[in-house]
Structure formats: structure tokens, C-alpha cells
N, C-alpha and C positions, 0 to 999 in steps of 0.2 A: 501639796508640794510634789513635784519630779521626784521619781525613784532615780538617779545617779550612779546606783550601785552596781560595780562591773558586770553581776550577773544577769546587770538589766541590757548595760550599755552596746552590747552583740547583741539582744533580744531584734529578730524581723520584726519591718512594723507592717501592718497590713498595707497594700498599695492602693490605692486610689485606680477605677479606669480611665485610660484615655475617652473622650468624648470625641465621634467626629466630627465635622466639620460642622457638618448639617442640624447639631440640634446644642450648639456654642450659643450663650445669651450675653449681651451688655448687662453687668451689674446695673440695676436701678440707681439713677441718680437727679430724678423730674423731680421739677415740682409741684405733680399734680401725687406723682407715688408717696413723697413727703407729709401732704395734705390726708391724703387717704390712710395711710398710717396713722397721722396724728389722732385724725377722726375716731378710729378704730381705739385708741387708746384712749381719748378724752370718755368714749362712751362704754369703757370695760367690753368691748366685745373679741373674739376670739375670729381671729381666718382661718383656712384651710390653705388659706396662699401660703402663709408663714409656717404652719403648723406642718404639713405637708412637704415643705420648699419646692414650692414649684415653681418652675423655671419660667413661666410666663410673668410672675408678679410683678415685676418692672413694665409689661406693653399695658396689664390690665391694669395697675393702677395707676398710672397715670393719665389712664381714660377714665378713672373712677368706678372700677371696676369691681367690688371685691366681691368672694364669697364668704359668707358669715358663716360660722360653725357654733352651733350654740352646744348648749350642755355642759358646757366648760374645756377644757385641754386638754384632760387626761382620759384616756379609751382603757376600758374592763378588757380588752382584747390585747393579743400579741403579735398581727400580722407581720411575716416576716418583709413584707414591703414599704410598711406607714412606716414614717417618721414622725409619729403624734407620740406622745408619753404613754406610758401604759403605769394603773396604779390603781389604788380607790379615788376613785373623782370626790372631788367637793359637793356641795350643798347644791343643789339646781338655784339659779341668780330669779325670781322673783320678778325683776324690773328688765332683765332678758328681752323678752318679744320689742316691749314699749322701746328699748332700746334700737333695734334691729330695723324698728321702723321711723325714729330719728336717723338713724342710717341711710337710711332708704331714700329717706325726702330730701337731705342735706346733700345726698350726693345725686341729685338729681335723675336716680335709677328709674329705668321703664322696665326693666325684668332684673330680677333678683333672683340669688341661689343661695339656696341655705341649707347645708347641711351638718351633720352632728358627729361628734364621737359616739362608740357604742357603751352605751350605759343597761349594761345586764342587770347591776345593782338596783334599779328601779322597778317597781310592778309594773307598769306597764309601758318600760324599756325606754322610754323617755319620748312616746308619742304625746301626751298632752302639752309637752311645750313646742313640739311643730306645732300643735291647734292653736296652741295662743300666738302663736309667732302670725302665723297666717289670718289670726282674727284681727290682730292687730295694724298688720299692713294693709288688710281692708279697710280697716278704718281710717288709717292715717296717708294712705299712701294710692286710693281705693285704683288709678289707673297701671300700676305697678303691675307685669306679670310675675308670678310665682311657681318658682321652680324650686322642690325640693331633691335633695340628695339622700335619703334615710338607709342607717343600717337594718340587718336582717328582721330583728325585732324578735332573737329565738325564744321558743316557746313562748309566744304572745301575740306573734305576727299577726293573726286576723283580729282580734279586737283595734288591734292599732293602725292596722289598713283601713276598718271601717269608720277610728274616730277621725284619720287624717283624710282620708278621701270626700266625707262628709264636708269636710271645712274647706275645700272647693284649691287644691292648687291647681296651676295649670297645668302644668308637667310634674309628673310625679318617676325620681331616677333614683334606681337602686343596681349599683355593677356588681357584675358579675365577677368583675377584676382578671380570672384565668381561664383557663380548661381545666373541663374535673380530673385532670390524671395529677396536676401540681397542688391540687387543694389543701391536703396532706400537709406540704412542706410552704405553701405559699399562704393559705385563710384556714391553718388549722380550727379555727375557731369556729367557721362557716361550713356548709354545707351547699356544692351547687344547685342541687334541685330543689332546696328551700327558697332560696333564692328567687329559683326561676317560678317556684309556687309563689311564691309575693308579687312578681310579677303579672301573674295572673287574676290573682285576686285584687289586683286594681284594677285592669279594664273590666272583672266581673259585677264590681261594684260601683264605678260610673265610667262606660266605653269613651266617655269624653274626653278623659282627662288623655294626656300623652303619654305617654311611658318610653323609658329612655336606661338604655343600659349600656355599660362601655367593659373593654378588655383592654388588659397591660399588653406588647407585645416585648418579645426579649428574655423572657425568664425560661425560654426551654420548649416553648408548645411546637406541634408540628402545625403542617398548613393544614391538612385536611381536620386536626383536632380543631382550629379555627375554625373552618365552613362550619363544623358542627355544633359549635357557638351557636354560629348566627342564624343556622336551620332551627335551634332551640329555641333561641329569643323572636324567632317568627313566627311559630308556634303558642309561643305566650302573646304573640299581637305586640311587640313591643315596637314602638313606632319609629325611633332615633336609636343609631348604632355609634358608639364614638370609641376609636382603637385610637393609643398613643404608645410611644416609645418609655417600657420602665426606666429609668435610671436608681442608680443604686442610693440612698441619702445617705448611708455612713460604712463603713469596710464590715459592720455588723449588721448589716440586712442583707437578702439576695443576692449574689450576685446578678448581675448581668449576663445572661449565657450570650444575647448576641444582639447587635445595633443595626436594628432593621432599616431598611434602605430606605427613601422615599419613595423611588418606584413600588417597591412589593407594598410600600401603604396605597398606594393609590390603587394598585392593582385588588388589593385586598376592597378599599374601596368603591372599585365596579363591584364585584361581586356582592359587595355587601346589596345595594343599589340595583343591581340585578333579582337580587332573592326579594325585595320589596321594601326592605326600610322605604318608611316617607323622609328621612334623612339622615347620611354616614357623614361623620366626619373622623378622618382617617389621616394621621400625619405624623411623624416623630414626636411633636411637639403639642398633641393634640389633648388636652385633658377635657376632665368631665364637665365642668363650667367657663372653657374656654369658648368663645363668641357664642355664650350663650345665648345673647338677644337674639341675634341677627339669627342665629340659626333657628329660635324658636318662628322668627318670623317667615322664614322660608319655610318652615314644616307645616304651620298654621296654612300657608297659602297653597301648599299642596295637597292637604287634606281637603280643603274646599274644591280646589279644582278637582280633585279627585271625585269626590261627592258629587258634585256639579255634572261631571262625565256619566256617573252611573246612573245618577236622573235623567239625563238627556237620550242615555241608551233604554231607561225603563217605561219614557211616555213619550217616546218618539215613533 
């Protein structure tokens, strides 16, 4: 029930920011986002579209788009930017993967993204249900690319890079979310150079797979603390850069310090693209499994031609 009580009824309420123009979405109201939803619910599985609110969910699922988030809803962490639950999570779901790959087939996916909340409470951080996820959608879904999204995995990281890299996904993305000067106050719970150590410890354990890392912009960072982002994750070999605009989910997370332009994304952008990504995507509006197909499919086709050049230059 409403407090009413006069000493409430003068209480400020926190304000909401204006958004502008550039990153304003159409509520969802297809009937292909209705479908995908249902789906999502007939088979207990959990989004990061929902879970997260991300402003794309209305364009992606209406193309039947979702990303799955397994482990359940509730994250052992307290990012001052997610909007996931934070608590002791429930039970790990059993019939999980087997699900994810009903998913998969039903909604007629050719790349998949699947990532988790952070489950600290688990020995080994919750990588054996990405194995079964991914063993699963090999079986049932075998032409399906697979893109995972995984948390840090703290103190456990390398057993859990080595169980999940083994089981073959094709992209393997873990963000970086800021610059290490807001970590403190943005992923107290994380560590950047962990981070960027797990990144590296995937292409050390198979150079094939992708590696793919993205940043908020808006919560305070300078430019140059950017470039040095992206100098770091080039460093680590990380293949895909993807920068989008934070928005705030409730008057209790982050503020917003500031609504980066379109320009300075694009600008941000080239440079990324200049320093070597095989591919940036860079937009207001840009999250970590937004056009993830298409984009996996442009980077796949640039690493080959790339390959292709450096054979051509080595026995020519």
C-alpha cells in the first residue's frame, strides 16, 4: 500500500532522464515479439532482453530474435548498471540446455546468444551449464552458430574457459562494460584486468574461436580512457568491439552522466576499426547481441579474407 502520510506527500521523487531523440523505441506490439515471448514462457527460459530491458526487444523479437540467459534471473552480483535481480539464485533448471535448444529450432535461429547471470554460489561458477547448453544445440540445432556471453567466472576463470572453449562455441563474448577508473562505482564486483585476462585465455586455448567484447558509453569515461579500452582488448586479440549508449533502468542505478551523440559513435567507431577489430559495432542503440547474426557473418568473412591476404602475401 502508498505511504499517504503528509510527511511522505512533499517527499521528491527521483526524475526519470529525458532520452533524446536518437535512441526513442516503439513499445513492442508484433506479432512475431508476442510469439517469441510466448515461446520463451511455454519453455521456462529466461532473456536478457527482459531481464536487462533492452530497448531493442520489440525490432529483435519480432524477427525472432532472442537472447537466452540461463542460470536462472537472479545474479549473486550488484552492478550498479544491470537491471537483473540480485539474491541467492535458485536451483540450476536440469532440462535448461534441452530447452534453449527447443528454442533454437522453433524459432528457426542460425546464430544464437546465450548468456547468464553471475552464479558465484556455484563451484564452478555456472560453466558446466554453458557446456551442456552448447552440447545440446549441437545436437539438436547442429547448423546453429553459437555465441556465448559469460560472466567473469571469479576465482575459477580458467577451469571454466578450458571446460567451455573445449565444447566448441563460435564466438566466445565477455564485456568489459567501462574503463577501469568507474569499476569501483560501476562492476564493484569485477575486476578490469580479470576480465581482460579471460579474454585472453580464450584465444590461448583455441585462436579460433572469436572473442568479442563491448563498453557502456555515458556513465562518465573520458575519450582517451576509451582509446585505451580498445588498445587493451587488441592486446588481448579480441576480434569484435561493440560500444552502445548506457541508459539508466530505474532512478536507482547510475546515473546517466551523458547521451553520446551518433556522431562521436561513429567516430569512436573508425578508430575502433582503425586499431584492427575484425569488427565494431558502435551506435546508441548498439548492445552486445544486437545483429548478432549478421555481424558474426561479416567478421567470419573478414577473417578469411584476411587469412586469404596473408597467404597470398607468404607464397607469392
Amino acid at each position: 500500500m502508498n505511504d499517504l502520510s503528509p510527511a511522505n506527500l512533499g517527499a521528491p521523487r527521483p526524475e526519470r532522464q529525458r532520452k533524446p531523440d536518437w535512441i526513442r523505441v516503439k513499445a513492442p506490439v508484433s506479432k512475431g515479439y508476442h510469439q517469441t515471448r510466448q515461446l520463451m514462457r511455454d519453455l521456462n527460459l529466461n532473456t536478457v532482453c527482459e531481464e536487462a530491458a533492452c530497448p531493442n526487444i520489440g525490432e529483435c523479437w519480432t524477427k525472432k530474435h532472442a537472447t537466452v540467459m540461463i542460470l536462472g534471473d537472479v545474479c549473486t552480483r550488484a552492478c550498479a548498471f544491470c537491471n537483473v535481480k540480485t539474491g541467492m539464485p535458485r536451483m540450476v533448471d536440469p532440462l535448461e540446455p534441452e530447452h534453449v535448444a527447443t528454442a533454437a529450432a522453433k524459432l528457426g535461429l542460425e546464430h544464437i546468444v546465450v548468456t547468464s547471470v553471475d552464479r558465484d554460489d556455484l563451484p564452478d561458477g555456472g560453466a558446466g551449464q554453458f557446456v551442456k547448453v552448447i552440447e545440446a544445440l549441437r545436437r539438436n540445432t547442429p547448423n546453429t552458430t553459437i555465441e556465448i556471453l559469460t560472466p567473469d567466472f571469479r576465482g575459477k576463470m580458467r577451469p571454466a574457459v578450458e571446460a567451455i572453449c573445449a565444447a566448441g562455441p563460435d564466438v566466445y563474448n565477455h564485456n568489459l562494460e567501462t574503463v577501469p577508473r568507474l569499476y569501483p562505482t560501476i562492476r564493484p564486483g569485477a575486476r578490469y584486468y580479470a576480465s581482460l585476462r579471460l579474454l585472453e585465455e580464450v584465444k590461448a586455448h583455441d585462436p579460433a574461436i572469436f572473442t568479442k567484447s563491448g563498453i557502456m558509453l555515458g556513465l562518465g569515461e573520458a575519450r582517451l580512457e576509451v582509446h585505451q579500452v580498445m588498445d587493451d582488448m587488441r592486446s588481448a586479440d579480441v576480434d569484435f568491439l561493440t560500444m552502445g549508449q548506457y541508459l539508466q533502468p530505474t532512478p536507482k542505478h547510475a546515473k546517466v552522466e551523458e547521451f553520446v551523440s551518433p556522431q562521436a559513435f561513429d567516430a569512436y567507431g573508425a578508430i575502433g576499426r582503425a586499431k584492427g577489430f575484425l569488427q565494431v559495432a558502435a551506435s546508441p542503440l548498439t548492445r552486445s547481441s544486437y545483429h548478432a547474426g549478421d555481424d558474426f557473418a561479416e567478421m567470419k568473412a573478414r577473417r578469411e579474407a584476411k587469412l586469404a591476404k596473408q597467404a597470398g602475401v607468404k607464397f607469392g
